[in-house]
C-alpha positions as CSV (number, residue, x, y, z in Angstrom):
1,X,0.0,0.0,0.0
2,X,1.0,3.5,-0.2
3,X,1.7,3.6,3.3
4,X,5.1,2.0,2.6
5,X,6.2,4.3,-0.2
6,X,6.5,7.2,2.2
7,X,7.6,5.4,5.1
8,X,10.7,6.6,4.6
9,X,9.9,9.8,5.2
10,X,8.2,8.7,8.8
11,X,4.7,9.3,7.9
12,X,1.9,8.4,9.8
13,X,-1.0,5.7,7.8
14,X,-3.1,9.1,8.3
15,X,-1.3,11.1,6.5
16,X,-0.1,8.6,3.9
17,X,-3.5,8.4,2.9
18,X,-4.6,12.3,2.9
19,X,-2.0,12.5,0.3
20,X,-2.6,9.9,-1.8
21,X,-6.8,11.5,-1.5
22,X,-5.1,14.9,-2.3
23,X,-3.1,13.9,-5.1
24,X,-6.7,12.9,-7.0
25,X,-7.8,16.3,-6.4
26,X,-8.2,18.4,-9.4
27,X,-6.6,22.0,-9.6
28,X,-3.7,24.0,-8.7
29,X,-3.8,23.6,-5.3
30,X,-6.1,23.0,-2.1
31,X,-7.4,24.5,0.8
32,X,-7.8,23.1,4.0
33,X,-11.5,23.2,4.3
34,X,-11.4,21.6,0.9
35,X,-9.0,18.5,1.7
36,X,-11.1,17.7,5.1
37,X,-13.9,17.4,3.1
38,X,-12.2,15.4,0.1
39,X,-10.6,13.5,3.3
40,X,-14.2,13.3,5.3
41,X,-12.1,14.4,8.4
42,X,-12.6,17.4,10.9
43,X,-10.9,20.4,10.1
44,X,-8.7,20.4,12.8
45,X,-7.4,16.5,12.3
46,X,-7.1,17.8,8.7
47,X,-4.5,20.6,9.5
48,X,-2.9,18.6,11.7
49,X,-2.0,15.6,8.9
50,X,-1.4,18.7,6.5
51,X,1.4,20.2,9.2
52,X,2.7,16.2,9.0
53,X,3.0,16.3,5.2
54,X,4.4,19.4,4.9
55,X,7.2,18.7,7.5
56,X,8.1,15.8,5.4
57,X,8.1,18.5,2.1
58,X,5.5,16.5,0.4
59,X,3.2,19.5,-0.1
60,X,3.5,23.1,0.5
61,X,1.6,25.9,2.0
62,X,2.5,28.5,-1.0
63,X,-0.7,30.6,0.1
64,X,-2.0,30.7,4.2
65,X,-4.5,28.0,4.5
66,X,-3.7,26.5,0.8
67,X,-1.4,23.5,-0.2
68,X,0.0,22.1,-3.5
69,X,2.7,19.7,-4.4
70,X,5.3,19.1,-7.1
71,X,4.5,17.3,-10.1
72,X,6.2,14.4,-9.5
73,X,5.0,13.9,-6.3
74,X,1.4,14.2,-7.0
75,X,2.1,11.6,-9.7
76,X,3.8,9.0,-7.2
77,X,1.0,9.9,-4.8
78,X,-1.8,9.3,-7.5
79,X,-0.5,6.3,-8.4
80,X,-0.3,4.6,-5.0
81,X,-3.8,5.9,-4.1
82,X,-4.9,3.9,-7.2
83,X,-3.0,0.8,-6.2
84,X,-4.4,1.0,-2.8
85,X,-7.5,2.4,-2.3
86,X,-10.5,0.9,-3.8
87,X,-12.4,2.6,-6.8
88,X,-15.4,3.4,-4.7
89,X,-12.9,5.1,-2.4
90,X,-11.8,7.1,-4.5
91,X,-14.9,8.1,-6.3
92,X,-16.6,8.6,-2.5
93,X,-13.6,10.9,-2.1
94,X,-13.8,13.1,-5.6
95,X,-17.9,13.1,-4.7
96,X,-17.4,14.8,-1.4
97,X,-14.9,17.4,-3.2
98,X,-17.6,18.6,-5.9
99,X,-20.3,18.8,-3.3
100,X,-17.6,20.9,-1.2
101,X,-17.0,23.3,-4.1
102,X,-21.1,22.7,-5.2
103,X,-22.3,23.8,-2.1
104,X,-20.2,26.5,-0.8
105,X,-20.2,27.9,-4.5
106,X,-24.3,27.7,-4.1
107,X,-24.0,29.6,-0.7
108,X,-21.7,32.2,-1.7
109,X,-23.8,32.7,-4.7
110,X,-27.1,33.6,-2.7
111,X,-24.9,36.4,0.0
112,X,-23.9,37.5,-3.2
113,X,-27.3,37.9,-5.5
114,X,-30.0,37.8,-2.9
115,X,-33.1,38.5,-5.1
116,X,-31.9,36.0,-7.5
117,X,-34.2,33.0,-8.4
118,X,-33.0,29.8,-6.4
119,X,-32.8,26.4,-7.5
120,X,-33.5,23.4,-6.2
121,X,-30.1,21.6,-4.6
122,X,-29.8,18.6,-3.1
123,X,-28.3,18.0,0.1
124,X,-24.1,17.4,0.5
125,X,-23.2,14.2,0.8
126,X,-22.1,12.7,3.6
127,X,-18.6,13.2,5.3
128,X,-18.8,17.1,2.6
129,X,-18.2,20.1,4.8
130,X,-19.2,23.2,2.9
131,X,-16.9,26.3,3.9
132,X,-19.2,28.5,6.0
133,X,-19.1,32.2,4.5
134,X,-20.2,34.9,6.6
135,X,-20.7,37.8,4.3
136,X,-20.4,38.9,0.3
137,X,-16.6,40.3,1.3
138,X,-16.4,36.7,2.7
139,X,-18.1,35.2,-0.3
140,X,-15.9,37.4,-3.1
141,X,-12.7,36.4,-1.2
142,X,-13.4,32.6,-1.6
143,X,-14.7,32.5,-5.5
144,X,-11.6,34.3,-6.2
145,X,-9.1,32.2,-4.6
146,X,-11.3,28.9,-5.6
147,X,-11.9,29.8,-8.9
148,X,-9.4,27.6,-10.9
149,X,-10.6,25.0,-8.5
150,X,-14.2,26.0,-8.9
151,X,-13.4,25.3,-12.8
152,X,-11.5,22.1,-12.1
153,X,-14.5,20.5,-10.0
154,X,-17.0,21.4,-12.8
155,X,-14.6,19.0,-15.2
156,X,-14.5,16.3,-12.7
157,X,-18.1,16.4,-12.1
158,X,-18.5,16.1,-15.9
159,X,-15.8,13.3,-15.5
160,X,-18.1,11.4,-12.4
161,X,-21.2,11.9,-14.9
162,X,-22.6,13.9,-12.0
163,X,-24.7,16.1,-14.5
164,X,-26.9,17.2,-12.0
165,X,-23.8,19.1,-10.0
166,X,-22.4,20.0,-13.7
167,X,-25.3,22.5,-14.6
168,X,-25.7,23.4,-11.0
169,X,-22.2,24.7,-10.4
170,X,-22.3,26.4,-13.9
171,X,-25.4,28.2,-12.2
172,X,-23.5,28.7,-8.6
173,X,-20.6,30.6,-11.0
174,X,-22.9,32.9,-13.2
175,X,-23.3,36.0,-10.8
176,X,-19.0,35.5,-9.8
177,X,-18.4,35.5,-13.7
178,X,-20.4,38.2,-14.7
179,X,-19.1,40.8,-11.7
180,X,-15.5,39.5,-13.0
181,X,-16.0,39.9,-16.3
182,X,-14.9,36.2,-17.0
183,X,-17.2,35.7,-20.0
184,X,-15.5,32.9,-22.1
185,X,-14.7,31.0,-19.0
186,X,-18.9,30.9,-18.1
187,X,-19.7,30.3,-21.9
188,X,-17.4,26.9,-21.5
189,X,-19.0,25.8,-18.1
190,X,-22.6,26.9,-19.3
191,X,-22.0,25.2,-23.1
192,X,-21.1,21.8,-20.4
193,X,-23.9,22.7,-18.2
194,X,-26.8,22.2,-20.7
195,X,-25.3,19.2,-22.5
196,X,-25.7,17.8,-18.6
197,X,-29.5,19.4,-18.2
198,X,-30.3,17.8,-21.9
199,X,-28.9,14.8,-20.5
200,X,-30.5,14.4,-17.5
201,X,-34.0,15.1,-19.2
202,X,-34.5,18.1,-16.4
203,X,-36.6,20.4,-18.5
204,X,-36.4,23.0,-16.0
205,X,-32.3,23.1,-15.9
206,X,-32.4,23.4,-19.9
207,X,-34.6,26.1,-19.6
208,X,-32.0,27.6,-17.2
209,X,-29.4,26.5,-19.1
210,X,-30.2,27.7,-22.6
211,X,-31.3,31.3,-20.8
212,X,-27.7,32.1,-19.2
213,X,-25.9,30.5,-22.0
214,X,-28.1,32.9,-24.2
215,X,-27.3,35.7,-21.9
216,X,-23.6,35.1,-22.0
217,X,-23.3,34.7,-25.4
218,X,-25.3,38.5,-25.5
219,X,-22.9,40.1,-23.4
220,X,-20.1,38.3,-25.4
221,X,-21.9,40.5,-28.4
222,X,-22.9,37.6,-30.4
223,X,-26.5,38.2,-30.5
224,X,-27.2,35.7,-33.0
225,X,-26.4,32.7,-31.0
226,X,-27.5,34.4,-27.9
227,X,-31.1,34.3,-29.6
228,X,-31.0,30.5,-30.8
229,X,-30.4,29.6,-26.6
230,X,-33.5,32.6,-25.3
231,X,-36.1,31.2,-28.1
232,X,-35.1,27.7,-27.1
233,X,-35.6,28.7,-23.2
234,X,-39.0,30.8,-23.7
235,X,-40.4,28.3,-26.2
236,X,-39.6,25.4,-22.9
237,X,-40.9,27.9,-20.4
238,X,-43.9,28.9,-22.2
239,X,-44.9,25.2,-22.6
240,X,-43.9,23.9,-18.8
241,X,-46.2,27.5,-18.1
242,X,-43.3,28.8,-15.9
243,X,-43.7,32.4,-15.6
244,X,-40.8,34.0,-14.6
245,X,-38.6,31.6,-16.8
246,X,-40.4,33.5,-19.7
247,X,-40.0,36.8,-17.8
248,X,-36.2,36.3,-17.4
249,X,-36.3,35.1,-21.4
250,X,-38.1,38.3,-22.8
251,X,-35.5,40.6,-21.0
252,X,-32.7,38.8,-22.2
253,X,-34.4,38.6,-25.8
254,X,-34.8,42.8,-25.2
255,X,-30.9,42.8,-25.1
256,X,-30.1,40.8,-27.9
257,X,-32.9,43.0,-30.4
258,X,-31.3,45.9,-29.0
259,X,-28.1,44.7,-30.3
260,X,-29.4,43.6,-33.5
261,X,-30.7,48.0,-34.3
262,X,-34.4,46.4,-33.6
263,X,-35.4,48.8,-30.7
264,X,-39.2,48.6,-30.8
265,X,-39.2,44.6,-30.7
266,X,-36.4,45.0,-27.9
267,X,-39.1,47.5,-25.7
268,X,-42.2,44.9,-26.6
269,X,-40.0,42.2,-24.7
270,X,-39.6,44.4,-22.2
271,X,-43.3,45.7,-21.7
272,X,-44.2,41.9,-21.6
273,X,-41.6,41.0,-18.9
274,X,-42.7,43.7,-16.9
275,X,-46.5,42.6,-17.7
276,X,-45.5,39.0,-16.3
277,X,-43.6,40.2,-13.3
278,X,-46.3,42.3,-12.3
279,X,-48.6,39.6,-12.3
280,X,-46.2,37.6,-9.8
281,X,-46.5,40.6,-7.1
282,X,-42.2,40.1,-8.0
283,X,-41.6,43.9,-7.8
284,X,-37.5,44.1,-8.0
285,X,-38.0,41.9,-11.3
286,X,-40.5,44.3,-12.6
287,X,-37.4,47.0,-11.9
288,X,-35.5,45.1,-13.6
289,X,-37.5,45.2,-16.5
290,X,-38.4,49.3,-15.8
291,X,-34.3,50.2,-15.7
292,X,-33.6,48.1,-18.8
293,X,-36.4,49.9,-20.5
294,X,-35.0,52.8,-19.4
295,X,-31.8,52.5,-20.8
296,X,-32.9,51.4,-24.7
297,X,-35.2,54.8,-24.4
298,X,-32.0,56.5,-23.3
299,X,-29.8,55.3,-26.1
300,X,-32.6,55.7,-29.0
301,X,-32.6,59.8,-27.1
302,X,-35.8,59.4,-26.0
303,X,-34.1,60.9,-22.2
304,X,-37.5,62.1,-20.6
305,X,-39.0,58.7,-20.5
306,X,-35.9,57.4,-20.0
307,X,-35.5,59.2,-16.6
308,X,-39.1,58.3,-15.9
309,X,-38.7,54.9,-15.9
310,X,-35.2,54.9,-14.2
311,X,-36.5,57.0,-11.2
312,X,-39.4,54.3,-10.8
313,X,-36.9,51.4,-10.7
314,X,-34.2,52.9,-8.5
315,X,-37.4,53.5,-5.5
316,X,-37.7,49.8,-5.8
317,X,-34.6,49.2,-5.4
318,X,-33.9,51.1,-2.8
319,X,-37.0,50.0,-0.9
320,X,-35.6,46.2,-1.4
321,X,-31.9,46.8,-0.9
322,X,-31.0,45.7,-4.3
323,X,-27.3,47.2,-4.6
324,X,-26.7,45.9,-7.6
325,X,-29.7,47.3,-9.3
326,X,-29.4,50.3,-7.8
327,X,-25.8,50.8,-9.3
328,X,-27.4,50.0,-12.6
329,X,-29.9,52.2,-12.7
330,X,-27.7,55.4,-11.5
331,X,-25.3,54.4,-14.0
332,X,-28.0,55.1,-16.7
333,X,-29.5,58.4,-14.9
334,X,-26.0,59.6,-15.4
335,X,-26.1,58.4,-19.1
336,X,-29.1,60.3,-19.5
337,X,-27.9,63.4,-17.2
338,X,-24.7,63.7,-19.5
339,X,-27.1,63.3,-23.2
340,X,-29.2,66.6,-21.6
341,X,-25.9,68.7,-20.7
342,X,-26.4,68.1,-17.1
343,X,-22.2,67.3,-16.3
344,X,-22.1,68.0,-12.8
345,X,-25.4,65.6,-12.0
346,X,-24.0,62.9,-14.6
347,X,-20.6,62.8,-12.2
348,X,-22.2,62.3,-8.9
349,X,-25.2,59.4,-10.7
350,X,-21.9,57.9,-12.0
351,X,-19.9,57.8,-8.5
352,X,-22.5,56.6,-6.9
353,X,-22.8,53.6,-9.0
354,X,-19.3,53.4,-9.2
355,X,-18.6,53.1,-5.1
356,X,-21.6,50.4,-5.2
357,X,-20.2,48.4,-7.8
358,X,-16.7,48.1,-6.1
359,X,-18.4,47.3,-3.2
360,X,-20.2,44.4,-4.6
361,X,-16.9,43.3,-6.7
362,X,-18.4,44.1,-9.8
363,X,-15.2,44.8,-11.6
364,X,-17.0,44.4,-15.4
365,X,-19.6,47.3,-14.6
366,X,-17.1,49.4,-13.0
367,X,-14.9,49.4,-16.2
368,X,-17.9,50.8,-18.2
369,X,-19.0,53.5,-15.3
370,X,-15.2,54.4,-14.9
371,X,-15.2,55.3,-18.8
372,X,-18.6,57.0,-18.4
373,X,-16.9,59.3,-16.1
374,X,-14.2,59.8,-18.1
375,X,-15.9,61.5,-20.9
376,X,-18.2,63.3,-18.3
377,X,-14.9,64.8,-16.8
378,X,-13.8,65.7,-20.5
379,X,-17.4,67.3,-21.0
380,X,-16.4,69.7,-18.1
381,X,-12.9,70.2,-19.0
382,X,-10.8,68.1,-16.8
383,X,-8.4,66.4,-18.5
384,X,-6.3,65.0,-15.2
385,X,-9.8,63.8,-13.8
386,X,-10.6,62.2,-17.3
387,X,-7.1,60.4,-17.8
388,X,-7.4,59.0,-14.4
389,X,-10.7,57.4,-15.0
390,X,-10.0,56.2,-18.3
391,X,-6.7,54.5,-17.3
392,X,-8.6,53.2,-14.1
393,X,-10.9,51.8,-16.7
394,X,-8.5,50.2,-19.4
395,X,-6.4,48.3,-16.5
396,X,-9.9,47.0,-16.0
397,X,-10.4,46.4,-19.7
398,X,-7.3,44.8,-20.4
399,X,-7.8,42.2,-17.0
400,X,-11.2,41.3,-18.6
401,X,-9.6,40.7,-21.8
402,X,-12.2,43.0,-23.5
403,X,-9.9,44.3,-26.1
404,X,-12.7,46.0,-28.4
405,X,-13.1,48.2,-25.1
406,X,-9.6,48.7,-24.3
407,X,-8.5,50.0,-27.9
408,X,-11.5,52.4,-27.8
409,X,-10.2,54.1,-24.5
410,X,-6.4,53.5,-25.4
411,X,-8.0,55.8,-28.6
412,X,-9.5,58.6,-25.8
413,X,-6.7,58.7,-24.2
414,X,-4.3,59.4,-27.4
415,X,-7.2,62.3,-28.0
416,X,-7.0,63.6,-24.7
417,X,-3.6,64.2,-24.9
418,X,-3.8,65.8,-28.2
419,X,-6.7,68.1,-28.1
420,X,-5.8,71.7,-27.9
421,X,-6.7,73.3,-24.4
422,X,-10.0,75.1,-25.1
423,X,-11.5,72.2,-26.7
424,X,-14.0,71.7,-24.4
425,X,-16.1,68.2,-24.6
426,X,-15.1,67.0,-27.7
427,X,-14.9,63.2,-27.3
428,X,-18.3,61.4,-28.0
429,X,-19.3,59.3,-25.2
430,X,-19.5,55.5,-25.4
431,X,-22.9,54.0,-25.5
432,X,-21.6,49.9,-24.7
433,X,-24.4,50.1,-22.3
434,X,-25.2,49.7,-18.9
């Protein structure tokens, strides 16, 4: 047994065999509320075997509370485990892992998104314990240092034929990935996801499935595909009679015929999502729908209805404590305030949604308010305030890997510095959207 192979370096049985369990783990590295669950051991008899295995320099703490090991360790370790621990061990082992990452990814989800729709999750299984998260800061800190792991444990679940876990984690991800900005990486897990729902037969997780891969394939600006995955999802929803699956699918459908020039089909899908949430008594969905609609009217110029239907959405939002919608919507007052030649009330919209955004982590809507504030600053002649932002905002870019973004400000900036002093707001705004 494995046991032997380290002997020599005067390991324990115990901690023989939590490294021969953590050399199966996918990813990077590990964390120690991770490995006691991939181990089914306490915490605290989990950091003791770790301290054992690091003494003998079979793994390393490179980060506090997170271990890897060398290569050829890991490949020693991996191999023993499979020579001495039974297949069912093993697959017990990886289970508990991917209901670890499952379930804490689920929980972290819901502090950060709480008027987001919930699914139905099943319970961890036994010897699996999720990382308790106390807060969103709490909940931000562990997808970020999880996510390559997070990614890793969506593959193995594929890998177990766990489906059900596959399209749930892709779903436990989505509102991580979209604050991030990591767009391709949710189009992979969400393209896995609903081969997993298809498979399963759960006609309720395609019709999530084909909606978020639909979104994420809008926001990666390819409206085309995006609308193949929303008719799919409405068309399900409509015929299962789910009415806020077809609410969801008619703003998301708004998006993409906003994106195709076709702005009075994009408003219908609005008016009938709000039509549906309103019949649910749902009334920080029916924002939702109000602050969208406000937007397209803001882009097509039409500001005074615009503002109209902004103002309505951000009193629901502040009556609910949505943060994130709130941000939204003052990001598109101060669209609209800037289109009327109202600088000064444009700035202070934008900052506010700014400071909320940072404080919810969402780093892919800060970028866009950041340029926004940028041009805003150039429309009242300040060129130091303007660079600032705008260079704030292309680190952002660039991070994101959003290069269509990041050339357009790299292309501010160059006119910034080359405008003549007196030239006083010259640089059209961007209109990516809120």
């Amino acid at each position: 047994m494995h046991t032997a192979t380290w002997s020599h370096h005067g390991l324990t049985a115990a901690a023989a065999g939590l490294l021969g369990l953590l050399s199966l783990a996918p990813g990077p590295d590990i964390s120690l509320t991770a490995a006691a669950s991939l181990a089914a051991l306490p915490p605290a008899r989990t950091g003791m075997l770790l301290r054992e295995l690091e003494s003998a320099h079979l793994v390393h703490q490179h980060v506090r509370g997170r271990y890897r090991m060398h290569d050829l360790i890991r490949a020693c370790a991996s191999e023993q485990a499979h020579r001495g621990l039974p297949g069912d061990a093993r697959d017990a082992a990886l289970r508990r892992l991917v209901d670890f990452y499952l379930h804490t990814a689920y929980a972290g989800d819901r502090l950060l998104q709480q008027h987001r729709e919930p699914i139905e999750i099943d319970a961890p299984v036994e010897g699996c314990r999720p990382e308790p998260l106390e807060d969103q800061a709490a909940a931000l800190s562990w997808f970020d240092a999880e996510h390559a792991c997070l990614l890793a444990a969506h593959r193995l679940a594929g890998d177990l034929g766990r489906h059900a876990s596959v399209w749930r984690l892709a779903w436990a991800l989505r509102t991580f990935h979209r604050r991030r900005g990591r767009g391709h990486e949710d189009l992979a897990i969400w393209q896995a996801g609903l081969s997993a729902a298809e498979r399963l037969g759960d006609v309720a997780a395609q019709i999530q499935a084909h909606r978020l891969l639909g979104n994420t394939w809008s926001e990666l600006g390819r409206p085309d595909e995006a609308g193949r995955h929303l008719d799919r999802s409405l068309s399900l929803a409509e015929h299962a009679g789910d009415i806020a699956a077809q609410a969801h699918a008619h703003i998301a459908l708004g998006w993409v015929e906003k994106a195709r020039g076709a702005d009075r089909r994009a408003v219908d899908h609005l008016v009938r999502a709000s039509h549906l949430y309103r019949s649910m008594g749902n009334a920080v969905w029916e924002a939702d729908a109000l602050t969208t609609a406000g937007w397209f009217h803001a882009e097509s110029g039409r500001y005074d209805k615009a503002r109209a239907q902004c103002e309505a959405a951000l009193r629901i939002y502040r009556e609910h404590a949505d943060l994130e919608g709130e941000a939204d919507t003052l990001n598109s007052l101060g669209y609209v305030a800037h289109h009327t030649g109202r600088h000064a009330e444009a700035l202070d919209h934008y900052e506010r949604a700014r400071a909320l955004f940072q404080d919810l982590g969402h780093t892919y809507n800060e970028a866009d308010t950041l340029d926004r504030i940028g041009h805003t600053q150039a429309a009242l002649d300040r060129p130091d305030p303007a660079r600032l932002a705008w260079r704030q905002a292309l680190d952002l870019y660039r991070a994101q890997q959003r290069g269509t973004d990041a050339d357009r400000v790299q292309k501010q900036l160059a006119a910034l510095d080359d405008r003549p002093a007196t030239s006083k707001g010259v640089l059209s705004p961007d209109r990516a959207g809120a």
